[in-house]
N, C-alpha and C positions, 0 to 999 in steps of 0.2 A: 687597808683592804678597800678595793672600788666597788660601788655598786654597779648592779646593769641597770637600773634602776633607771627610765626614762626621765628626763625634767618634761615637767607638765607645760602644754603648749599656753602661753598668754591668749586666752579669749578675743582680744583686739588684732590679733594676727591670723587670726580664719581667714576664711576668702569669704568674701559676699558672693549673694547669688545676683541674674539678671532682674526677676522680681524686687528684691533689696531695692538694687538699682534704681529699678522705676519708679518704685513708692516715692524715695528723696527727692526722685526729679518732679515728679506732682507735686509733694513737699514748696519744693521751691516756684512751680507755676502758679497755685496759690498765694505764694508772696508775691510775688511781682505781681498778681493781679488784684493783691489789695496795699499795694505799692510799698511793702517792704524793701524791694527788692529793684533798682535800676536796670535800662537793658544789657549796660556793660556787666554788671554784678552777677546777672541770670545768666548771661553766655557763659562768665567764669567756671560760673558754679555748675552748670551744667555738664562743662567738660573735663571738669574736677570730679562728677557724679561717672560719669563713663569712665573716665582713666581711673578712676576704682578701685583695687585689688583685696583690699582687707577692709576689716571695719574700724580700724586705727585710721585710716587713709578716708570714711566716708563719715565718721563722725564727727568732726570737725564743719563740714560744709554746714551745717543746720545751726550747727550749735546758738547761734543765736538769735534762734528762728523759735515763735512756738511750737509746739509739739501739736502735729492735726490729733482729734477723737477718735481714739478706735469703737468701734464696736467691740461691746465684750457681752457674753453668755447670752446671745438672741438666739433663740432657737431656729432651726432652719422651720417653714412650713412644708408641709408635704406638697411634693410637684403635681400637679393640676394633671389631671390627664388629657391625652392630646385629644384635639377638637375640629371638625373646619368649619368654618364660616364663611361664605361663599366660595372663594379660590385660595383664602391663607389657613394654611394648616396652623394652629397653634398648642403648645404645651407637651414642647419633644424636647429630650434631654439634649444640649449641646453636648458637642465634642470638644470645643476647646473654647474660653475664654476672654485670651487678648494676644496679639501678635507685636512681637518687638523686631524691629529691624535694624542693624548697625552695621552702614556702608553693604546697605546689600536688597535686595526686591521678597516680596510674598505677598500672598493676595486670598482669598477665600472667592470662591464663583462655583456656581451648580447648586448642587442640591447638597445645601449644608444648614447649620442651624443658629441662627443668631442668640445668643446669651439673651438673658436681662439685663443683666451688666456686662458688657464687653467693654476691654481696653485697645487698642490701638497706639503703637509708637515707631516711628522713625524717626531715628537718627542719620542722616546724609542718606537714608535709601528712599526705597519707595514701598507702598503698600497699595492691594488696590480689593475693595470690597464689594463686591457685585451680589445685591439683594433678589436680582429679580427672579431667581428661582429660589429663594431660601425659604425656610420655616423658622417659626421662631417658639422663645420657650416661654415666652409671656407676651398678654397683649401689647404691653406697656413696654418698651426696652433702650435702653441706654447703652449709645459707641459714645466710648473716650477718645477722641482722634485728635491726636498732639501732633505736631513735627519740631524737629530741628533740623534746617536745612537739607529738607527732604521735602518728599511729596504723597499725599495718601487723596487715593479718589476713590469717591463713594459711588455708585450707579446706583438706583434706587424705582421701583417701579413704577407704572401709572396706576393710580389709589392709592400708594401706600399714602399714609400720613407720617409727614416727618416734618421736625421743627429743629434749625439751626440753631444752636445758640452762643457758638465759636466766635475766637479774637482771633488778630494776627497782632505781633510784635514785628516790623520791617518785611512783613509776610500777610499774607492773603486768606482769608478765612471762610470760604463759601457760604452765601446765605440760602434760607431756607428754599430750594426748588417750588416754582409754581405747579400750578396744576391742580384738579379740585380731589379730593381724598373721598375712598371709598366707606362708607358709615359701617363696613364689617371688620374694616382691616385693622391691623395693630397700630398702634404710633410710635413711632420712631423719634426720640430724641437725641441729636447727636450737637457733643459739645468737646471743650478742647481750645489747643490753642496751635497758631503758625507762628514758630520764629525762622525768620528770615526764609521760610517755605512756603508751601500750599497744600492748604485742604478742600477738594472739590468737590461740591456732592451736585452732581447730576440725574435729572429723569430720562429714564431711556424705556421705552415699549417692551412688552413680553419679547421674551426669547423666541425664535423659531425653532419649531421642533428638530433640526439637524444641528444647532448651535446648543438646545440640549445635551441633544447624542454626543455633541464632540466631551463639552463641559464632565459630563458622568464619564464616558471613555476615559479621558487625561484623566481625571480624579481615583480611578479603581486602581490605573495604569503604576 
């Protein structure tokens, strides 16, 4: 007699997710940047991390890598309520967190709201991050802006306070924009690394109010 009885799927044959994904490739940006890791062995691994499909397929790449700390049982604190201080609104809930891109373009501009912790990743695309109408959700906020032969440009306004702290591997890593910072405004730390790509953060002036209009239009649109 047969059963209809399913065989139970092997656990290492799920599918990862894109998040998965990026965790390992930080994973592996940390090693190479405390030199575990050569630039031939990062590139491997890296396209080893993308070509992906299950976690039979991605746990292997680490394997002989420490294990980073996770955070375990921190409580969240309660979100600050929003404030302004002279022209930067702060402490609004973002909408989204971190933007990956693979072989392909995305950008944040207008009226959106910068995380405390944002990530940023292209893979062969492009990203592009336009601050100068944004809000943020803390004074204090951290962009992860990584590339692999891609490109991610920052625009960032006049006062903001921002401190580069980015490498490039065969790639370009913008340093921290001049210009002197307003004593109200939030600080901007942005870090990360370029292989074989570029990360650009440039100062650009307010927006005009029709380049606004366009920005909020396209974004409801």
């Amino acid at each position: 007699m047969t059963s209809n009885v399913p065989e139970p799927i092997d656990p290492r044959q799920l599918r990862v997710s894109d998040s998965e994904r990026e965790t390992v490739a930080e994973q592996l940006r940390v090693a190479a940047g405390d030199g575990r890791l050569d630039l031939d062995e990062l590139e491997d691994r890296i396209t080893a991390v993308y070509s992906a499909k299950t976690y039979a397929e991605l746990e292997p790449i680490t394997r002989d890598l420490p294990a980073g700390t996770a955070a375990r049982g921190a409580a969240s604190a309660p979100a600050p309520a929003p404030t302004t201080r002279g022209r930067w609104r702060v402490g609004l809930k973002p909408g989204r967190t971190k933007t990956v891109v693979v072989m392909s373009g995305s950008g944040s501009k207008g009226k959106w709201v910068v995380p405390k912790r944002y990530r940023a990743f292209a893979w062969m695309g492009g990203i592009e991050l336009d601050l100068r109408d944004a809000d943020f959700e803390d004074m204090e906020v951290t962009i992860k802006a990584s590339t692999w032969m891609g490109g991610i440009g920052i625009i960032v306004p006049e006062g903001l306070n921002v401190h580069v702290h980015g490498f490039g591997f065969m790639g370009a890593y913008s340093g921290t924009p001049g210009g002197e910072a307003d004593p109200t405004a939030p600080t901007v730390h942005i870090r990360g690394f370029a292989f074989m790509g570029a990360v650009d953060v440039k100062r650009k002036p307010q927006k005009a109010p029709k380049e606004l209009h366009d920005d909020r239009r396209e974004l409801s649109s």
